[in-house]
C-alpha positions as CSV (number, residue, x, y, z in Angstrom):
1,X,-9.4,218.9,87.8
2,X,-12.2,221.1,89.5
3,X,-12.4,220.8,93.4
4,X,-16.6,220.3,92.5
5,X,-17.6,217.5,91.8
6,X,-18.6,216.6,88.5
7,X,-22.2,216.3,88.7
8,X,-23.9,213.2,88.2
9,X,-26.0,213.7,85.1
10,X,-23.2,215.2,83.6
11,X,-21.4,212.1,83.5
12,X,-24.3,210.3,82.0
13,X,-24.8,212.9,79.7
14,X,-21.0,213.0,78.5
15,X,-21.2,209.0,78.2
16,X,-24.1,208.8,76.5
17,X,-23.0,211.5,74.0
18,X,-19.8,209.5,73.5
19,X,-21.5,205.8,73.4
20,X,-24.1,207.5,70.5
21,X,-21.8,209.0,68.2
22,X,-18.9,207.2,68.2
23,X,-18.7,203.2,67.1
24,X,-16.0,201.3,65.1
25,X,-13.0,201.4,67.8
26,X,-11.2,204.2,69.0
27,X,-13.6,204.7,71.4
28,X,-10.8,205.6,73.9
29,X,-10.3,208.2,71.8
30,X,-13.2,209.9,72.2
31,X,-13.2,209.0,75.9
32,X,-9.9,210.7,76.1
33,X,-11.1,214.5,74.3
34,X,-14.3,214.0,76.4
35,X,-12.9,213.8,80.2
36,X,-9.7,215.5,79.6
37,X,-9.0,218.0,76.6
38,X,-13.1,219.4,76.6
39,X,-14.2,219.1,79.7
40,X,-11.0,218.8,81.5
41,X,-12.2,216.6,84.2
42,X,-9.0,214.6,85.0
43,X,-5.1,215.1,84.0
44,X,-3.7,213.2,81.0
45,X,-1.7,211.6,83.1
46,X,-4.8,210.3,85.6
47,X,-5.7,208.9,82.2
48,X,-2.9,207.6,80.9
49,X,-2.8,205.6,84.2
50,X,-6.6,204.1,84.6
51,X,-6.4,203.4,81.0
52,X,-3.0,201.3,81.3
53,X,-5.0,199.7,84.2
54,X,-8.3,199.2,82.2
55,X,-6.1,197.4,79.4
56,X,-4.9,195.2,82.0
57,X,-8.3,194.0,83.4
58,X,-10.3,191.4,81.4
59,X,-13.3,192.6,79.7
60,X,-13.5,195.6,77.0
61,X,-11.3,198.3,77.6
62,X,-13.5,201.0,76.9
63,X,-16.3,199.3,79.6
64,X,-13.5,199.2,82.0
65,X,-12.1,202.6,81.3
66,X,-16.0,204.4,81.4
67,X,-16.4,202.8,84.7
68,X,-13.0,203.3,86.3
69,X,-13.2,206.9,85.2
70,X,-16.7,207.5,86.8
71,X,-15.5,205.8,89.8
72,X,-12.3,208.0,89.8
73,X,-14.9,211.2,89.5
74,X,-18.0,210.0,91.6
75,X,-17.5,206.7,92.9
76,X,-20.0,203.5,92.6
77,X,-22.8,206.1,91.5
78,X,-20.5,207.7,89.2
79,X,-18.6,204.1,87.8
80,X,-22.6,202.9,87.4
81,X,-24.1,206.1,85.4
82,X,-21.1,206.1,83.1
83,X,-21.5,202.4,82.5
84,X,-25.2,202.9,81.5
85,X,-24.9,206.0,79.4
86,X,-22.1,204.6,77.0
87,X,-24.4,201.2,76.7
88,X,-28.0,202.6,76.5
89,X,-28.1,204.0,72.8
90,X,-25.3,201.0,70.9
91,X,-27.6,198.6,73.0
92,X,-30.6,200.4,70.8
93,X,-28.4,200.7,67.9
94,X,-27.0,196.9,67.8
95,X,-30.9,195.4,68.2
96,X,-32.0,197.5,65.6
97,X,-29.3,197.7,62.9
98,X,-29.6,193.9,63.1
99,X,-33.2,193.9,62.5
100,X,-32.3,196.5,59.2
101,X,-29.7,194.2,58.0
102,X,-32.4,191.0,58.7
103,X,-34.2,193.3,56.0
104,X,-31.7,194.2,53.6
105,X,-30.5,191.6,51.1
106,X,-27.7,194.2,49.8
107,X,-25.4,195.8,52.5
108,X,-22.6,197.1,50.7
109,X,-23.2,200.7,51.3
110,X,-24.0,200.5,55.3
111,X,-20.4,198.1,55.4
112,X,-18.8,201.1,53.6
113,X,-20.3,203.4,55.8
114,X,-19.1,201.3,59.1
115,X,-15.5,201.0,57.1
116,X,-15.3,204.9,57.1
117,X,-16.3,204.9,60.0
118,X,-13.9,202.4,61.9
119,X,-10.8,204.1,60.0
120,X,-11.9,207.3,61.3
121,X,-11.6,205.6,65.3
122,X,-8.0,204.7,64.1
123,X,-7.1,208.2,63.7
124,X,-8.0,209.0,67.2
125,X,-6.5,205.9,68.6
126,X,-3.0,206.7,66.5
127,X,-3.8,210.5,68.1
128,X,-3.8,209.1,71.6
129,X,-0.8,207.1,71.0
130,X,1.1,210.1,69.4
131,X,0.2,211.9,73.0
132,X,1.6,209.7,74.7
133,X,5.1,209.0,73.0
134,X,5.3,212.6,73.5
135,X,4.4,212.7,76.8
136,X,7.4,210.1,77.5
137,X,10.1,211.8,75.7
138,X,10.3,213.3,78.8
139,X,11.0,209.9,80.5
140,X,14.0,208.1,77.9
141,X,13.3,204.6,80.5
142,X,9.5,204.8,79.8
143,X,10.3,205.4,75.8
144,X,12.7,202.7,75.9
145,X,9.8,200.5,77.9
146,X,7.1,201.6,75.0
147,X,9.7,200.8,72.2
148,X,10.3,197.5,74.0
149,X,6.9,196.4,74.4
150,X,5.8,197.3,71.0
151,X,8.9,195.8,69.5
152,X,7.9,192.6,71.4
153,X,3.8,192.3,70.7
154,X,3.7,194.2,67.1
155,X,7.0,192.9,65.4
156,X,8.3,189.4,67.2
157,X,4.2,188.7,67.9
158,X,5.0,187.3,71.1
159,X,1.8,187.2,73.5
160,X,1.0,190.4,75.3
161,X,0.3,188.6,78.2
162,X,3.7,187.4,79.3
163,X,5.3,190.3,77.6
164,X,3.6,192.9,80.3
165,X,3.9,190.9,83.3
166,X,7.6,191.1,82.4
167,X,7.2,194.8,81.5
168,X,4.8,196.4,84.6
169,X,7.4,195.1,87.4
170,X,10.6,196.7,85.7
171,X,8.6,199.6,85.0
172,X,7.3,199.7,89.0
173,X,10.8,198.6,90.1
174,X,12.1,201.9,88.0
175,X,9.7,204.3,89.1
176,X,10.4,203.2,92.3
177,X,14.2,203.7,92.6
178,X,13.4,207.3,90.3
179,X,11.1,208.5,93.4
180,X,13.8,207.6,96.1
181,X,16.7,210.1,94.5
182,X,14.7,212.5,93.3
């Protein structure tokens, strides 16, 4: 939110940090108290937006979000060092932790150790979507649209597909007709 641009390395830096220490899900999470609560470089709503986007997309979110928000920050170079700091060290960590487990005839304790690991990324993925319930309270339509959609994927288990292409063009159509009166 700086008029400087974030500098390239730092990017790299931040991605790598957040592709080295953080595994198990919720990586959006981390993504999210990376660029925008620590190092405040885009608004939580910027996020909120390239991440809805980024779900959207095929492919991994978190790819798609790490490379949409270096993009947003520095463009190609800044969507390309993002993308290759948050790969470089799992990349490492993937070969090798394979090669350990090739190794090990007994891994309960490193499957215990991922477990705690993975319910700790829920907690940050629960934190994100606490943020932004709160964040719509303001807007009752976009609640209601949340509600809906969740109501629609989590409890009737219909396909998310179909149920967002419904979804996005009432939600456009809305925002739309909100920006003409006010």
């Amino acid at each position: 939110m700086s008029d400087q641009p974030v500098p390239l390395i730092r990017l790299f830096a931040t991605c790598l940090a957040i592709g080295a220490f953080s595994f198990g899900g919720g990586l959006s999470g981390w993504i999210y108290r990376e660029f925008v609560e620590k190092k405040r470089w885009i608004s939580d709503e910027d996020f909120a937006s390239t991440m809805a986007i980024c779900q959207i997309l095929p492919g991994a979110n978190v790819i798609n979000l790490v490379i949409c928000l270096g993009e947003l920050l520095r463009g190609a170079k800044g969507a390309f060092v993002c993308f290759l700091g948050f790969l470089l060290v799992p990349l490492f960590a993937v070969v090798a932790l394979s090669a350990l487990i090739d190794q090990v005839s007994d891994a309960t304790q490193l499957e215990a150790g991922l477990a705690g690991v993975a319910f700790a990324a829920i907690g940050l993925l629960l934190l994100i979507c606490w943020k932004g319930v709160a964040r719509a309270r303001r807007k009752p339509f976009q609640l209601l649209i949340m509600a809906a959609i969740a109501i629609a994927v989590g409890l009737l288990r219909l396909p998310l597909s179909p149920v967002v292409l419904v979804a996005v063009p009432i939600s456009i159509l809305a925002a739309i007709r909100k920006s003409q009166r006010g």
